[in-house]
N, C-alpha and C positions, 0 to 999 in steps of 0.2 A: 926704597923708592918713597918717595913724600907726592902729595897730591893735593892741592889747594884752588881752589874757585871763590870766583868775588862778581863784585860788579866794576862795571868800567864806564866814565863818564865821557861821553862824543863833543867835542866843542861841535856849539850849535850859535846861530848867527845871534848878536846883541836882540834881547828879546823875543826869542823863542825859545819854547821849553827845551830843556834837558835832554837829554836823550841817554837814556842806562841799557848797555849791555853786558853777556856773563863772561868771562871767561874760566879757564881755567887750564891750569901751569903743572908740571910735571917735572920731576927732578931725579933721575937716575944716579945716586951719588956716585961723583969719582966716573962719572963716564960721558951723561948726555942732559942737560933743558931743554924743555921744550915746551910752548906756550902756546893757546888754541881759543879763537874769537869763535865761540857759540858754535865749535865744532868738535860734540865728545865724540863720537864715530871715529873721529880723523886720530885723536888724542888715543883712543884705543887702539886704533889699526898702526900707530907709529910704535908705541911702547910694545906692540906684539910682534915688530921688527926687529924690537933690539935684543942684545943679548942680557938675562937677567939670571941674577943669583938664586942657588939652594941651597938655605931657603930664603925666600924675599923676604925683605924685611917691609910692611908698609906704613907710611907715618900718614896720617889724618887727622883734620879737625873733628872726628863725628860727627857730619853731617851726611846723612843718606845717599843725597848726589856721587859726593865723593866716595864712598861704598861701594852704592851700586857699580859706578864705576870698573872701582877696582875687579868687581864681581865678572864683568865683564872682555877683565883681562886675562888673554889665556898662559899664564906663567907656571911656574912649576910646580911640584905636587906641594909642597909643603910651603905653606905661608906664616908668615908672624905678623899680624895687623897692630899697632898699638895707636893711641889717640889722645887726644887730650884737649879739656873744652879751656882751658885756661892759656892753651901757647901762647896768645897776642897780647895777652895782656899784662904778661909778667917773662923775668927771663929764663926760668922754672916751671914746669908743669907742676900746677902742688896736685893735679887731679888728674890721673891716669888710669886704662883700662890696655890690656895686651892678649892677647888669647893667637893659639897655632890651632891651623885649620891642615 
């Protein structure tokens, strides 16, 4: 499972600010996507619908959001988190961290 949040820009009328909201996208490989405007609750309670593997595999950018997140997914006993702060920027992680919980 991979897990990624950004910001999301609202077309606003000619000469009014911007408007930035989060979301954040869910990828079940090889079974389900699924994308969520400013609703992790919603993003939790879908992925603890689906069916998921032992053990889950999960990919993230390491940032805490996307952790806790996951932290608050109820999946199965054994997990493999790995991350990597370099993904967007290159088509290689040169800098990775993986640990089983």
């Amino acid at each position: 499972m991979s897990l990624d949040g950004g910001k999301v820009r609202l077309r606003t009328a000619v000469g009014d600010p911007c408007i930035w909201r989060d979301y954040k996208a869910v990828n079940l490989h090889g079974a389900s996507v699924g994308a969520f405007f400013e609703d992790n609750e919603g993003l939790v309670n879908w992925v603890n619908q689906q069916p998921l593997a032992t053990p889950l595999i999960c990919l993230g950018d390491g940032h805490d959001g996307i952790w806790n997140l996951f932290a608050d997914i109820g999946f199965a006993e054994k997990v493999i988190k790995s991350w990597g702060w370099k993904m967007n920027k290159k088509p290689s992680c040169s800098r990775y961290k993986s640990e089983l919980t």
